[in-house]
Structure formats: C-alpha cells, structure tokens
BANUVEX-408627 format. One record per atom (N, C-alpha, C): residue in three letters; x, y, z. Coordinates in pm, whole numbers, plus 50000, padded with zeros to 5 digits. Example, Ala and Ser with C-alpha at 12.3 -4.5 7.8 and 13.67 -1.06 7.14 Angstrom:
// BANUVEX-408627
<r "ALA", <51319, 49431, 50780>> <r "ALA", <51230, 49550, 50780>> <r "ALA", <51320, 49670, 50780>> <r "SER", <51285, 49775, 50708>> <r "SER", <51367, 49894, 50714>> <r "SER", <51290, 50003, 50787>> 
// end
This chain:
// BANUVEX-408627
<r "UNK", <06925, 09762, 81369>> <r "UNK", <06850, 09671, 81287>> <r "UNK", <06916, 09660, 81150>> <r "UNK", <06955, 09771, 81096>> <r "UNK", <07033, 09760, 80971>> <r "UNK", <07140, 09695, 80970>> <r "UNK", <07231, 09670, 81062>> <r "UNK", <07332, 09559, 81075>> <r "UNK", <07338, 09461, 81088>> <r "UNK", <07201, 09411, 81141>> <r "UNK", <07186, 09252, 81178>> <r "UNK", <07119, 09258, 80993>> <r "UNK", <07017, 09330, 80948>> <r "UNK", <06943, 09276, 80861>> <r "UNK", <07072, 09293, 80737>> <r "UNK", <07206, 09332, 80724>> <r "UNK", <07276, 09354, 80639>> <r "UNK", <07396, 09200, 80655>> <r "UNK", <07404, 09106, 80761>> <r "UNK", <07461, 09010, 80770>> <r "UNK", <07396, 08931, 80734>> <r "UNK", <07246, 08947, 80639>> <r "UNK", <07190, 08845, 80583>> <r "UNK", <07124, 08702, 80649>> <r "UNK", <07104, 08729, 80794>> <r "UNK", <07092, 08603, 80836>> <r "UNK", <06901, 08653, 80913>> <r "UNK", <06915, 08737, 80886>> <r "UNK", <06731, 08815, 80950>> <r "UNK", <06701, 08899, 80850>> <r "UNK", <06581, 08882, 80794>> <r "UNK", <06537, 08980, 80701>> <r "UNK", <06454, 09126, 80749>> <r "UNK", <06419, 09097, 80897>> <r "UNK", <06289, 09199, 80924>> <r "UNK", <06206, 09193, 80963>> <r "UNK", <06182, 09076, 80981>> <r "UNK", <06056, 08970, 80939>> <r "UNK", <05996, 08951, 81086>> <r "UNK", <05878, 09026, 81147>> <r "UNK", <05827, 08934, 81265>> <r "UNK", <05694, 08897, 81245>> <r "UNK", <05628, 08806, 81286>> <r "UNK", <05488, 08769, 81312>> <r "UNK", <05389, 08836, 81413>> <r "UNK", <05320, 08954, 81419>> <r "UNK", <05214, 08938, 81518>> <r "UNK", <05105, 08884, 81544>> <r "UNK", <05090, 08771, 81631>> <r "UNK", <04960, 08735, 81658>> <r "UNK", <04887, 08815, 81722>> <r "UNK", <04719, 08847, 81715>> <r "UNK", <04657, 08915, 81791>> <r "UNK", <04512, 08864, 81764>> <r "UNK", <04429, 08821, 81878>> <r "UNK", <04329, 08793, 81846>> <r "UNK", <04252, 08888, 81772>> <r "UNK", <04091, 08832, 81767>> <r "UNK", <04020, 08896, 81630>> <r "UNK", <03904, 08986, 81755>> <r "UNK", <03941, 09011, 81884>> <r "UNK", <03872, 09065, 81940>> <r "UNK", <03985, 09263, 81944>> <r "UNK", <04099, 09229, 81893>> <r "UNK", <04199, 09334, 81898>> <r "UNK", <04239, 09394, 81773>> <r "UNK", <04183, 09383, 81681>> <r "UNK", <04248, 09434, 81524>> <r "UNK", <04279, 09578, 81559>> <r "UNK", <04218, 09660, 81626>> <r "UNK", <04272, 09740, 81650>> <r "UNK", <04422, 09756, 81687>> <r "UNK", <04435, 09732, 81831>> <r "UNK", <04526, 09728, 81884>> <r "UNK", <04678, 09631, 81773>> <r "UNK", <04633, 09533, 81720>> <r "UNK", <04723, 09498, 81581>> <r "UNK", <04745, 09610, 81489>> <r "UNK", <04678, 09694, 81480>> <r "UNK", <04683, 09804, 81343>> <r "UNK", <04782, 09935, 81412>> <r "UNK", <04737, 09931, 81516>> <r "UNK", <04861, 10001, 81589>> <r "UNK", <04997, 09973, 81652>> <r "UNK", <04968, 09820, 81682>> <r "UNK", <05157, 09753, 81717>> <r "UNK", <05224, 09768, 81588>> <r "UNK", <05159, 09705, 81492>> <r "UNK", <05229, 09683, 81308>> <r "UNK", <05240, 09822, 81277>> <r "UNK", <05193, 09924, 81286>> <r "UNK", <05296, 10108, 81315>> <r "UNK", <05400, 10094, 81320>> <r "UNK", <05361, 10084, 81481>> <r "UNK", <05468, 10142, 81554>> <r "UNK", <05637, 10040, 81487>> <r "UNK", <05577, 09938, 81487>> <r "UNK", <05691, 09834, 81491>> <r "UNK", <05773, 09867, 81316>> <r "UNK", <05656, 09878, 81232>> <r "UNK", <05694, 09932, 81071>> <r "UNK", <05782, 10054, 81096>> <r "UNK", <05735, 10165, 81206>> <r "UNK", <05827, 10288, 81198>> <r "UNK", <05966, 10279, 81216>> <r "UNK", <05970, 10188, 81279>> <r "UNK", <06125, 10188, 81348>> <r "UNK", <06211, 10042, 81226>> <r "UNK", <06160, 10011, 81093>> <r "UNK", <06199, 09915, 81061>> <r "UNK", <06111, 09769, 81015>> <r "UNK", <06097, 09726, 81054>> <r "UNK", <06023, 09582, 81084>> <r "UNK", <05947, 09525, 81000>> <r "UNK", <05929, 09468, 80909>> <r "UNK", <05836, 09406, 80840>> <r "UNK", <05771, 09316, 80904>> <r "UNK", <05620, 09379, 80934>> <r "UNK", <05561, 09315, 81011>> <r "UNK", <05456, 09207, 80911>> <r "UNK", <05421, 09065, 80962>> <r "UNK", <05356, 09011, 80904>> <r "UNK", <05206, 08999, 81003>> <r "UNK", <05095, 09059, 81018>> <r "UNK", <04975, 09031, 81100>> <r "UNK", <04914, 08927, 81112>> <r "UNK", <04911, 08851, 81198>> <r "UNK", <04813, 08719, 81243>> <r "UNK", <04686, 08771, 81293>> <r "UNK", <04598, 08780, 81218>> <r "UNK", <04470, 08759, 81337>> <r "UNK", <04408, 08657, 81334>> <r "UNK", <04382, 08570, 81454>> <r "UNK", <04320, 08492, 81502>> <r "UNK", <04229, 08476, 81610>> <r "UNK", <04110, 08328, 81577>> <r "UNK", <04009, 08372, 81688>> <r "UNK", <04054, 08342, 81847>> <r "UNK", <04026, 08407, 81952>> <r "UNK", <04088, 08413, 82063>> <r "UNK", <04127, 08254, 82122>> <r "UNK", <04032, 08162, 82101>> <r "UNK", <04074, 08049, 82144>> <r "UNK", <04208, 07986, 82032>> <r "UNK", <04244, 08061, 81931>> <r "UNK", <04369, 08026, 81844>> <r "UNK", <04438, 08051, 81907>> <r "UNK", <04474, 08192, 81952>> <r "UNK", <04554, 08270, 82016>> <r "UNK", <04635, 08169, 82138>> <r "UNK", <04491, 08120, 82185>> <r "UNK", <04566, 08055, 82345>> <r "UNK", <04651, 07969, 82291>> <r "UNK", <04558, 07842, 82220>> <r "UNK", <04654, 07769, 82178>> <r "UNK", <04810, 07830, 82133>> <r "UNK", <04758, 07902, 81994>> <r "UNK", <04941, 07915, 81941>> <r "UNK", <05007, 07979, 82073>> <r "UNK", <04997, 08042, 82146>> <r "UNK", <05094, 08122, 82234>> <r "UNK", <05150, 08031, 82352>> <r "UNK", <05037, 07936, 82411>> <r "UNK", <05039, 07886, 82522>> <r "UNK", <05105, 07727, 82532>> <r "UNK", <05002, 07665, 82418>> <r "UNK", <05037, 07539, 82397>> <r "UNK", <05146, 07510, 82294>> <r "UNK", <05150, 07594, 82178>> <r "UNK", <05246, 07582, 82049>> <r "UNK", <05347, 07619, 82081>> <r "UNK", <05363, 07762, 82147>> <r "UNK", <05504, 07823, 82126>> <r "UNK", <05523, 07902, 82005>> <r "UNK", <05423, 07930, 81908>> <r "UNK", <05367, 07976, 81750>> <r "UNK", <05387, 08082, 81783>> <r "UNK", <05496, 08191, 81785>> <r "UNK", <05462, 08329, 81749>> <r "UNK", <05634, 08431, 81772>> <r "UNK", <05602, 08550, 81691>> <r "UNK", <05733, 08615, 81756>> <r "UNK", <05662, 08720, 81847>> <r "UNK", <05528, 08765, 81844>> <r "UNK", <05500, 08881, 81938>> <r "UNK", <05357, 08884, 81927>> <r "UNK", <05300, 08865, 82022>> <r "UNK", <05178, 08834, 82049>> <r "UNK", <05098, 08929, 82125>> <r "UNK", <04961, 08943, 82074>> <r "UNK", <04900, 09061, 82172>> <r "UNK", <04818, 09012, 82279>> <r "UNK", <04885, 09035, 82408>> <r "UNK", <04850, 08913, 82472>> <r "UNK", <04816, 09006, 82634>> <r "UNK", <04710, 08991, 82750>> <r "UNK", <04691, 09012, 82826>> <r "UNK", <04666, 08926, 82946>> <r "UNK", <04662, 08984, 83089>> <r "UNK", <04638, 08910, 83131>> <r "UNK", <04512, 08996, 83276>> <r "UNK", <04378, 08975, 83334>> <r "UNK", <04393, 09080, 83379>> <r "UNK", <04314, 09010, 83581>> <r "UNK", <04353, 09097, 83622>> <r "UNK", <04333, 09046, 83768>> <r "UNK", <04300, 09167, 83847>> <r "UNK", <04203, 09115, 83950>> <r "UNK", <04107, 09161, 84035>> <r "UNK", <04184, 09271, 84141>> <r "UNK", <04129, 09345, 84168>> <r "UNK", <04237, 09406, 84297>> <r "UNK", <04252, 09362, 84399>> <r "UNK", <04176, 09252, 84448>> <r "UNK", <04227, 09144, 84583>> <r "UNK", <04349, 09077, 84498>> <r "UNK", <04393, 09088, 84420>> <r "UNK", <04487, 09001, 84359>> <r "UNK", <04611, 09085, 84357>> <r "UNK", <04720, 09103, 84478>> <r "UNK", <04791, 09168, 84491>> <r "UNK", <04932, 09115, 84398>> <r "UNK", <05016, 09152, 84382>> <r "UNK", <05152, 09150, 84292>> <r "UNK", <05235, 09073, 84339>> <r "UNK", <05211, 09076, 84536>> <r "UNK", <05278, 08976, 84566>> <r "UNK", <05256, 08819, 84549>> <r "UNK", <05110, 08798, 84548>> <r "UNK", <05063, 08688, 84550>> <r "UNK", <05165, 08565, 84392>> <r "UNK", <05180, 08699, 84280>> <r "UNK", <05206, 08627, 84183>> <r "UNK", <05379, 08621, 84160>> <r "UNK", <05459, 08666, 84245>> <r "UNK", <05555, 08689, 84267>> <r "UNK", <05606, 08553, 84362>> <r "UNK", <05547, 08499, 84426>> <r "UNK", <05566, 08413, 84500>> <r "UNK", <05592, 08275, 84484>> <r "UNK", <05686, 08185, 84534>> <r "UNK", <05689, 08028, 84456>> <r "UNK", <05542, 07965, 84469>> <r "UNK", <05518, 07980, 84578>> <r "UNK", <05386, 07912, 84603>> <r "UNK", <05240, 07974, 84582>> <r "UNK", <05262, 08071, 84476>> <r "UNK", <05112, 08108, 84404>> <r "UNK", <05083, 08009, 84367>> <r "UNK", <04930, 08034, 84344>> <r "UNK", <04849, 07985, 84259>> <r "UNK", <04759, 08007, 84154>> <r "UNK", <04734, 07971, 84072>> <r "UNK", <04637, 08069, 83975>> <r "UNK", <04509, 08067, 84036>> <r "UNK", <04466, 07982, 84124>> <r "UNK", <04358, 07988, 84167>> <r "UNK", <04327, 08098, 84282>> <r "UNK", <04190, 08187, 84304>> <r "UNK", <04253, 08240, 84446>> <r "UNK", <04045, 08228, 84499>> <r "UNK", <04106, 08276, 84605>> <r "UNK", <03979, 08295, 84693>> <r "UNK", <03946, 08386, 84685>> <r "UNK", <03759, 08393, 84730>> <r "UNK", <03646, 08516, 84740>> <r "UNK", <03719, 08591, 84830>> <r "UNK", <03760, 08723, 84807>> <r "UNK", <03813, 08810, 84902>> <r "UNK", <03675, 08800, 85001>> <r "UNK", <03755, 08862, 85184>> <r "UNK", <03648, 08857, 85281>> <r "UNK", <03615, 09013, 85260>> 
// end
C-alpha cells in the first residue's frame, strides 16, 4: 500500500457503504481496514439507499452487503446458467 500510495496517484482513500441496519458491522470493517492502512471514509445509509447505490448506481468501493438463502436453496442451483432467482416451495 505504501508504494502505490507513494506514486501519488491513490491516496488511501476507500468508501464504505453499509446500511443503517449494520453500523455495527461498519465500525468493525473501518478497523480492520484502518489497521492495515486505509483511510476509510463511512457511508451509512438507509437500506433501500444501499440497494440502489450498489445495485442500480454502481456508487461504492466496498459495500456491506449480504445475501441470504434458504437451505432448499442449494449452491448448485446458483452456479448454474439457467438459475433463477426465483425458486419453488420445497416438497
């Protein structure tokens, strides 16, 4: 990090977005990420911000972001060309 930030062209500088349901979990990425360097700048926003900037904008350098699925919802299913986000009532 000291070499890139010493060619003057990156200062340090990242953005975390994290919704306002996670400040936690923000107070602990911006740590970890400060320990090793990083000038972190914190976004919190309300969760429907979040979608937008991440999903629709493209707005962010590191986002606290999840995603979470059922256990009928196997790994292969999402691995596959022909998933879908949609799925069926397991039998």
């Amino acid at each position: 990090m000291d070499a890139v930030k010493a060619e003057g062209t990156w200062d340090g500088g990242v953005r975390l977005s994290c919704a306002d349901t996670s400040t936690e979990v923000a107070i602990v990425i911006e740590g970890l990420l400060e320990a090793v360097g990083f000038d972190v700048d914190v976004e919190i926003v309300p969760g429907n911000g979040l979608v937008a900037q991440v999903i629709n904008d493209h707005d962010y350098d590191i986002a606290c972001w999840s995603l979470s699925l059922q256990d009928y919802q196997a790994a292969g299913r999402w691995s596959s060309p022909s998933a879908s986000w949609a799925t069926a009532t397991p039998a």
